[in-house]
N, C-alpha and C positions, 0 to 999 in steps of 0.2 A: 738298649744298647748305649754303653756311655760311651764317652770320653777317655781314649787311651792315655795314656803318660808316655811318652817318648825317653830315650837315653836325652839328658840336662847336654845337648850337643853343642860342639864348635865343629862343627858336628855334621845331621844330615837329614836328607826330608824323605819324600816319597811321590805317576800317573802314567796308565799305561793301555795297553792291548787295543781291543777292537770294541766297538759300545755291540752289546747283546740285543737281538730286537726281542721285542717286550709285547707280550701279550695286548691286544686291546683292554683298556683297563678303565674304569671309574675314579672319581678324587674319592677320597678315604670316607671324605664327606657324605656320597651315594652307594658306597658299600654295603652291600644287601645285607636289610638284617633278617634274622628268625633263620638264615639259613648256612649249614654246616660250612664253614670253608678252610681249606686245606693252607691259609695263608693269607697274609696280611702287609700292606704296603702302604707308604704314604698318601698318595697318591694315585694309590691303584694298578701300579702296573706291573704288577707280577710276569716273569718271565717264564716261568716253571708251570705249567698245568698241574693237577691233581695225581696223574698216574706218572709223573713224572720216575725214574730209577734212580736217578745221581746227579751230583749238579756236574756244569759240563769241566769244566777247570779241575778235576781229579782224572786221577788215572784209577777205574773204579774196579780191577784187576790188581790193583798196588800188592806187590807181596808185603807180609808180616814179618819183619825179623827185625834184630840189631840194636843197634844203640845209637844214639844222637846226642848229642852232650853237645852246650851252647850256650851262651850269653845271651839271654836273655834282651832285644831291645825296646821293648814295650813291657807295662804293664799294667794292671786294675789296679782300683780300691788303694787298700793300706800295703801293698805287695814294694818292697824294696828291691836291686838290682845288687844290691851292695852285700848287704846280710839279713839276716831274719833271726828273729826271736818266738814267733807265734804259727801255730799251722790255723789259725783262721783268721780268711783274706776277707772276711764279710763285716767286721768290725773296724772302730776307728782306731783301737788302740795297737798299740806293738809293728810291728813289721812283719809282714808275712813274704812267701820265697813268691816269685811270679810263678803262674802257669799251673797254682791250687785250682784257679777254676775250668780246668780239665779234668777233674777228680768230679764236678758234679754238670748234672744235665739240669735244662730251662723246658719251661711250656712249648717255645718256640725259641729254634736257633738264634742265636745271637752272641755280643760280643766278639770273639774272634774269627770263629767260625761259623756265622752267617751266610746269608748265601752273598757271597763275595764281589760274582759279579752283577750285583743288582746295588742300585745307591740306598735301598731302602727297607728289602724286601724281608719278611722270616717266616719260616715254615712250620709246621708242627714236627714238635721231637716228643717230649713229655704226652704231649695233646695230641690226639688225631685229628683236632677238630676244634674250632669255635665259633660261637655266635654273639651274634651281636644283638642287643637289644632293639626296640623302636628308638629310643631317644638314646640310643649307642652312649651310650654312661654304665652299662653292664655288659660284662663279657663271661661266657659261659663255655666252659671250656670240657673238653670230654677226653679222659685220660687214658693211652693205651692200656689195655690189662693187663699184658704184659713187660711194664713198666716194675721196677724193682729195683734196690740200694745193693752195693753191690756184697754185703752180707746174705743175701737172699731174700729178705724182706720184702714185702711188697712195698712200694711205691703209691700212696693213697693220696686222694684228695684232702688229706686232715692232714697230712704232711705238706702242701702246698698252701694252705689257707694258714697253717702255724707258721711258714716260711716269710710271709708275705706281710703276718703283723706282726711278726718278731723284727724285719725288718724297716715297717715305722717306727718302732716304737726306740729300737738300739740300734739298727744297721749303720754300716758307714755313711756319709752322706751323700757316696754316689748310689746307694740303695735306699736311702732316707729320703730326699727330698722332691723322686719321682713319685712317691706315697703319698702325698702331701696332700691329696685331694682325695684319697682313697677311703672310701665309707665302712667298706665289708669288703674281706676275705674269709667264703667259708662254703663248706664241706658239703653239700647238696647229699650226695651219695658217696662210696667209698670214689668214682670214678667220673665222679663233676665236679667241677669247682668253678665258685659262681664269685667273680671282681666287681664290685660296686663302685662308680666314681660320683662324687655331687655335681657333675657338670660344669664346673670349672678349670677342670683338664684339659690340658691341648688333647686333641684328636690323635695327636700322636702320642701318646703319652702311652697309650699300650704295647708299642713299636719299643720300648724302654722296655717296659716291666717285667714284657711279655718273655723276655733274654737274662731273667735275675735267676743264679743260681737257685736250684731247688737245697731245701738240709732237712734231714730226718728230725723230724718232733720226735722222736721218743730219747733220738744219741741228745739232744738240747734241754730237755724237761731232765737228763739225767747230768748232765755235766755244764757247765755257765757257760753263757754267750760270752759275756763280759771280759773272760779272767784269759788274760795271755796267756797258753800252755801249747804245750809238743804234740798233743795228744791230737791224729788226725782225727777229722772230724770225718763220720758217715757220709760217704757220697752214693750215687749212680751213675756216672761218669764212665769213659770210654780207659781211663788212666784213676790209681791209688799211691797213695803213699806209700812208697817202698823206703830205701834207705837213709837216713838221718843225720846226717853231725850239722848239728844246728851249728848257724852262722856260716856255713862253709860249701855244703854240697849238699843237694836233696836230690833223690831219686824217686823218681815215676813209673809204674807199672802198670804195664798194657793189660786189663784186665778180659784173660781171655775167652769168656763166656758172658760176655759183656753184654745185655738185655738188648742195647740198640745199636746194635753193629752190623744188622743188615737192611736199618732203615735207610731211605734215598737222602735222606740230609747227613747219613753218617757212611756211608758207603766209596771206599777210597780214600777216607780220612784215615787218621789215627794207625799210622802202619808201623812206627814202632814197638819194640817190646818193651824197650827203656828211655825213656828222656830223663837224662843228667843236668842240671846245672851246677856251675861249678862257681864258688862267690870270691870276686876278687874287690879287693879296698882299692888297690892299683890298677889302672889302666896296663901298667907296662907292665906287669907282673899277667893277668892276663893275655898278653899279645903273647907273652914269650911263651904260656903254658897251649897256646895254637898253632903257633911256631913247630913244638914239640909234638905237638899231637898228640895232648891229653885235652884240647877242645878242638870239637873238628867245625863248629860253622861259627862266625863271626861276621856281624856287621863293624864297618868301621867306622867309627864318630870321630876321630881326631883326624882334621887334615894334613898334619905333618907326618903323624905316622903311615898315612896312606899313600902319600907323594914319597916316603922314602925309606920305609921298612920295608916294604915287601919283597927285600930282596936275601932269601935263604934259601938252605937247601931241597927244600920239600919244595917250595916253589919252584926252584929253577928245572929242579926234576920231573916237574908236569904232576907230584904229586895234590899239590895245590892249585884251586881255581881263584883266579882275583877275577871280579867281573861287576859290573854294575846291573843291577836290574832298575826298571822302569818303577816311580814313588807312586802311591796309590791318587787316585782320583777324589781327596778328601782335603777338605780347608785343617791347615797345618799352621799352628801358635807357637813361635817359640820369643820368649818375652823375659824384663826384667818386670818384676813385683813391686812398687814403691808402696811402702805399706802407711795409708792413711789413716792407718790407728793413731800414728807419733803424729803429733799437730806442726812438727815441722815441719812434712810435707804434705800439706792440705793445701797450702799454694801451687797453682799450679805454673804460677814461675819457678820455684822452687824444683818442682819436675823437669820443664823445660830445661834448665840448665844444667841440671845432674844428667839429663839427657845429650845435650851439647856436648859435651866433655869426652864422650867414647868418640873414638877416629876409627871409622870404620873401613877407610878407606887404606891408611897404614897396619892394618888389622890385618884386611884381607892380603895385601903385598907383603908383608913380613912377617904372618903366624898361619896363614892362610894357604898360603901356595896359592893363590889367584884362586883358591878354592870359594863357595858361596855365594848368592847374593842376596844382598841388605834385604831383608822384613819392612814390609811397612804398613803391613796390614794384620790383625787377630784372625784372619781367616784366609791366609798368606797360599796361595796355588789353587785356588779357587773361583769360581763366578761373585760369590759373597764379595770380594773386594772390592770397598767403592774405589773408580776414576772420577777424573775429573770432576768439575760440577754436578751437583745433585739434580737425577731427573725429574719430572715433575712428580712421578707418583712416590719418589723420596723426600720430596717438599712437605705431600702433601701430611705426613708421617712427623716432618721435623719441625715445623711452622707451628704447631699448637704446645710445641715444647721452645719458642722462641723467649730469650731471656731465663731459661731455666737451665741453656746448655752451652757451651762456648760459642759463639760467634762462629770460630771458625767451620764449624760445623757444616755452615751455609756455604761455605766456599769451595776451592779445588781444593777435593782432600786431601788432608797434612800430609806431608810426606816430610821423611826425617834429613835433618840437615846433611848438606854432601861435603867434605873437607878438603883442605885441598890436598891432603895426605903427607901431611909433613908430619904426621904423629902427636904435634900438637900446634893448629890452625889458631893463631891470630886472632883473626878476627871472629869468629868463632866463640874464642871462648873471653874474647871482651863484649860478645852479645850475652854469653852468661854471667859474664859478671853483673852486667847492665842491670839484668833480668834480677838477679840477686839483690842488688841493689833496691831497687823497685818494690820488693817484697818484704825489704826493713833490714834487712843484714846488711851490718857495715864493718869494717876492719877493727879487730881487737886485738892487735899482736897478730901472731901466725895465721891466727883463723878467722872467719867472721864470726860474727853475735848478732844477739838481736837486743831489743829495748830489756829484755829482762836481764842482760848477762849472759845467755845461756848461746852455747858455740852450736855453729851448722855441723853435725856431725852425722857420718853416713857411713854404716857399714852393711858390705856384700858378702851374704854368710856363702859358704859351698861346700861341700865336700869329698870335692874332688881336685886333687893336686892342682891338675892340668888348668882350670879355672885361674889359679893364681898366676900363670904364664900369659893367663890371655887377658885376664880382666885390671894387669899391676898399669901399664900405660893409661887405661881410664882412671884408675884410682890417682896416678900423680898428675893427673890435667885440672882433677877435680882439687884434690891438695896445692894446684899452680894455681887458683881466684879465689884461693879460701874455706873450702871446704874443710873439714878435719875425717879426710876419707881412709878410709882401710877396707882389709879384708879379713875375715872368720874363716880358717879352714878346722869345722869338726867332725867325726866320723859319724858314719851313716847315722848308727840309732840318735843320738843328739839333735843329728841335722833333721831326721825325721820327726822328733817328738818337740822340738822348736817353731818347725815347718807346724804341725797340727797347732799349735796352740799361738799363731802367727806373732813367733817371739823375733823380730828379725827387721831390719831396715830394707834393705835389699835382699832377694832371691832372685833364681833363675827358674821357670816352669817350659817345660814343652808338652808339646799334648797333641793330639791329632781327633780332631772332631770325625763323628758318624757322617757320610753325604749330604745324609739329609736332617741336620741337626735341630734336636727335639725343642722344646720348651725347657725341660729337664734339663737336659745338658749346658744349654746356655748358662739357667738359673744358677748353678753350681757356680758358676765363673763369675761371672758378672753383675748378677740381681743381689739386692741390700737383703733377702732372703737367707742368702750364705753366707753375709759380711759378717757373722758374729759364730759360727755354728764351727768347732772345731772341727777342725783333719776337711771342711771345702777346701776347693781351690780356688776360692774366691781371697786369691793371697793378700791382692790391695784392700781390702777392706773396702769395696765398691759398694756403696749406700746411696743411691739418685736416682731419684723417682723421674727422671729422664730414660736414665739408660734400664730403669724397670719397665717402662712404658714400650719398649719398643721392644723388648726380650717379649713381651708380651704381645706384641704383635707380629711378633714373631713365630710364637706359639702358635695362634690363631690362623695364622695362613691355608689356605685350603687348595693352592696349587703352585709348582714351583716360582712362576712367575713374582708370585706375590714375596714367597719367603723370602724369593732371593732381592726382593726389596727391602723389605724390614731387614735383613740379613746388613744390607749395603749404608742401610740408614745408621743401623747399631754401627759399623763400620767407622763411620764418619766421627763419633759421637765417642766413642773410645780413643779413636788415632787424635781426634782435639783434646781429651780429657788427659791424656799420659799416664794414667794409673799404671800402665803397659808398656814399658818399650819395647816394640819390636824388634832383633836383634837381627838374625840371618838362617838362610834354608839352604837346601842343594835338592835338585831336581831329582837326583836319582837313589836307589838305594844304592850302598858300597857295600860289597859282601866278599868273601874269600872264605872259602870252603876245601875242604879236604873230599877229593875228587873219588866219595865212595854210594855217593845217592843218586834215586833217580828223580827229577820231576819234569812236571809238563810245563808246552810253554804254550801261548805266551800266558804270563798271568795272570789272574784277575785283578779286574780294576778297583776292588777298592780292600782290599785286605792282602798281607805276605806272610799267615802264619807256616813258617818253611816246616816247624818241629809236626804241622797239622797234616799239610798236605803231601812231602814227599817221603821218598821211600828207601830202605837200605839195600846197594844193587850187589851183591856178593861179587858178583864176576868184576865189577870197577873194585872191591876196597880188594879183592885176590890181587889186582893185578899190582895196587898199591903196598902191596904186605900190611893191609889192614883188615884182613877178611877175619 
């Protein structure tokens, strides 16, 4: 399970319902092996027994019909919200449309439609079954027989073992670099598939893998991994490729003899017949095509349009629902990139002050609507975020990396400067000059320089209009001490193939971590492992055998206690470092919907796929003239 991509917000977060009581359970650690189990958890604590029917958060009577069409606010891998060029999301090249991977099935649930409300938990979907070895570094997995692509094909273990090292070898590198320790992917029998790890894998590392789309070796061995094209690719998925106009709209079909449509992890899912997305470049060209109702669900990311557009006639009509739902139960990153490739900012005075410079606090009173509050942590709505002074068992973690990591680290954790909201603070930003100063830039004309001649220059790329509204006050605080600050507004494909080949000064990332966040997924972000590997999201170019130290003890944790130490240590050790500024969250989701579905409530705590779990109610879109 990775790492979701969030809408680049000013935007909006996601924690909610009731906590599920939880089977008595083992740490992953004591997980019996040699023997078949229906299911796998960090930790151990599986909710769900073996004969379980459905997980409880579906309405598992859901009817079948209609159509959902939606903006998309999450997404995987190389998948864009913007446009798409390619229909395979499993690569790092091209842009692919979100929600391809509901066209294919995993060993075991995951990604979006895991079991939801569990922080950790996944089921067999592909697999009726796995085991674990003695020294749990092989996992053997036993595949339904009645598993198939949705061609008709059977569905084989030599299609799972070619999935698995096709993805070491080219996959993106949210499917690349949980491989990393993987020995053997292969074919036992048509209906076993045997995973080798060298024992260097976090424990949880199959809790990842175990969730990686399956793809037919025979549609692969006949047409390129590699090569960006239209052409979908073979899935077994509950949803296929229907309708096409690249860059624009893609359409999704409920494929109705669907192989696992009546297993308990898929049962109450997947109730429409069509999922539409529709791709807009503009924000407000979007709002107006839901307005109209040619999109019917929508979250909202912009705070001013939420404090002051929702007033038309669908809405007033009771056609339209505005309503906020509860954010999920998962540490949530939304941050700026200072990318340490450019040796300008390897200082991390140089951060600091480019840091100083945004008024967050005239942000939120006058772009904001009193909407958000300030980020100050990488793992922002969460246990993971360090307070105050470091406990002891985060000493004991941070002390052998003394001198190797900022000072402040030891202290109460960084928190970001408060202003005093005049748009642009005084003293404030003669601490960044100070700091500037201090780091070798001094006044050259308009801008500073350094000993070589060479000007502080800093640009925040985006591709999103609305960005230029919110980010022009930072950029002229920055240009008030000298900076030579601007902004890049280019359109998606650009922005995306810049963003892979980390061509850029500044960026904005959001993301929203799994509960219980892997080894894998950290590495991606954070560890000198991705600092060079295009299309990671390790955007700063983060290389410090510090903060590898502790993603790796992080990994290793064998019960939450522990993680969520290493979690608070790493915490500490990013918020000193600044590779990341933290920007800002909102507690809940904002959604507004055209008042023709049904779902259950309340939600579950740690995922909101709406397109997954609710359903088209004929008698609500009748009443609306949308039946």
């Amino acid at each position: 399970m990775a790492a979701r991509l969030a809408r680049r917000t000013f935007l909006a977060g996601a924690a909610s319902a009731v906590a599920a009581p939880l089977l008595p359970g083992l740490a992953f650690a004591e997980t019996p092996t040699g023997t078949r189990l229906h299911g796998l958890s960090a930790f151990g604590d599986l909710k769900y027994p073996a004969d379980f029917t459905h997980f409880d958060y579906v309405n598992a009577d859901a009817p079948k019909g209609g159509i959902f069409n939606f903006s998309p606010p999450s997404w995987f891998y190389n998948q864009s919200p913007l446009t798409f060029n390619t229909l395979n999301s499993f690569t790092a090249k091209g842009d692919a449309p979100p929600r391809m991977e509901m066209c294919f099935d995993s060993l075991m649930t995951g990604g979006m439609t895991g079991a939801l409300d569990e922080p950790d938990a996944v089921y067999g979907l592909l697999a009726e079954s796995v085991t674990l070895s003695e020294d749990r570094n092989t996992f053997e997995f036993a595949l339904r027989p009645e598993a198939k692509f949705n061609d008709g094909t059977p569905l084989t273990a030599e299609d799972v073992a070619f999935t698995f090292n096709l993805y070491k070898d080219k996959g993106h590198p949210d499917l690349l670099l949980p491989l990393a320790q993987m020995t053997q992917a292969v074919a036992v029998d048509a209906r076993t598939l045997r995973l080798s790890f060298n024992g260097k894998q976090s424990a949880r590392t199959i809790l990842n893998v175990a969730g990686f789309p399956i793809v037919s070796k025979a549609y692969f061995e006949a047409n390129s991994f590699d090569s960006a094209n239209m052409k979908p690719p073979l899935g077994s998925g509950p949803y296929k490729v229907g309708r096409v106009a690249p860059g624009q709209t893609i359409e999704y079909e409920r494929v109705a003899d669907y192989w696992g449509r009546d297993l308990p992890v898929n049962r109450g899912l997947y109730n429409f017949d069509r999922i539409r997305i529709e791709f807009y470049q503009d924000r407000q060209a979007g709002f107006e095509a839901f307005k109209k109702g040619d999109v019917l669900y929508r979250q909202e990311f912009t705070a001013r349009v939420w404090a002051t557009g929702y007033d038309f006639p669908a809405l007033n009509q009771g056609k339209v629902v505005k309503r906020e739902f509860p954010a999920e139960k998962r540490p949530s990153m939304q941050a700026t990139a200072i990318n340490l490739r450019r040796e300008r900012f390897r200082d991390r005075r140089v951060r600091l002050a480019i840091n100083m410079c945004f008024d967050f606090e005239w942000t939120k009173r006058n772009l904001f609507y009193g909407s958000y509050d300030r980020s100050q942590s990488c793992f922002e709505k969460s246990d993971y975020r360090a307070e105050g002074m470091p406990s002891p068992e985060e000493l004991a973690l941070l002390e052998p990396l003394r001198g190797k990591i900022p000072d402040e680290a030891f202290g109460e954790a960084v928190v970001l400067p408060v202003s005093d909201g005049s748009g642009r603070d005084r003293k404030l930003l003669g601490a960044a000059s100070k700091l500037l100063t201090e780091a070798g830039w001094k006044r050259s004309g308009q801008f500073l320089a350094n000993d070589k001649g060479e000007s502080l220059s800093v640009e925040l790329l985006v591709d999103d209009e609305g960005w230029i509204r919110i980010a022009s006050p930072w950029i002229e605080n920055m240009k008030a001490i000298g900076i030579d600050a601007s902004i890049r507004s280019v359109d998606s494909a650009q922005y995306g193939a810049r963003q892979a080949e980390f061509d850029f000064d500044l960026i904005v990332m959001a993301l929203s971590f799994d509960a219980t966040p892997t080894r894998e997924s950290l590495e991606g972000i954070f560890h000198s492992r991705s600092a060079t590997l295009p299309g990671s999201r390790n955007l700063p170019g983060t290389a410090d055998p510090g903060i590898d130290a502790l993603v790796e003890a992080a990994g290793t944790a064998t019960d939450r206690k522990t993680l969520t130490t290493a979690l608070r240590a790493l915490d500490r050790v990013l918020r000193a470092r600044q590779d990341w500024i933290p920007s800002w969250y909102l507690a809940n989701h904002r959604a507004a919907f055209w008042d023709m579905f049904g779902y259950k409530e309340p939600k579950p705590d740690f995922g909101f796929p709406v397109e997954a779990m609710w359903w088209f109610d004929k008698d609500k879109a009748a009443a609306i003239g949308k039946a």
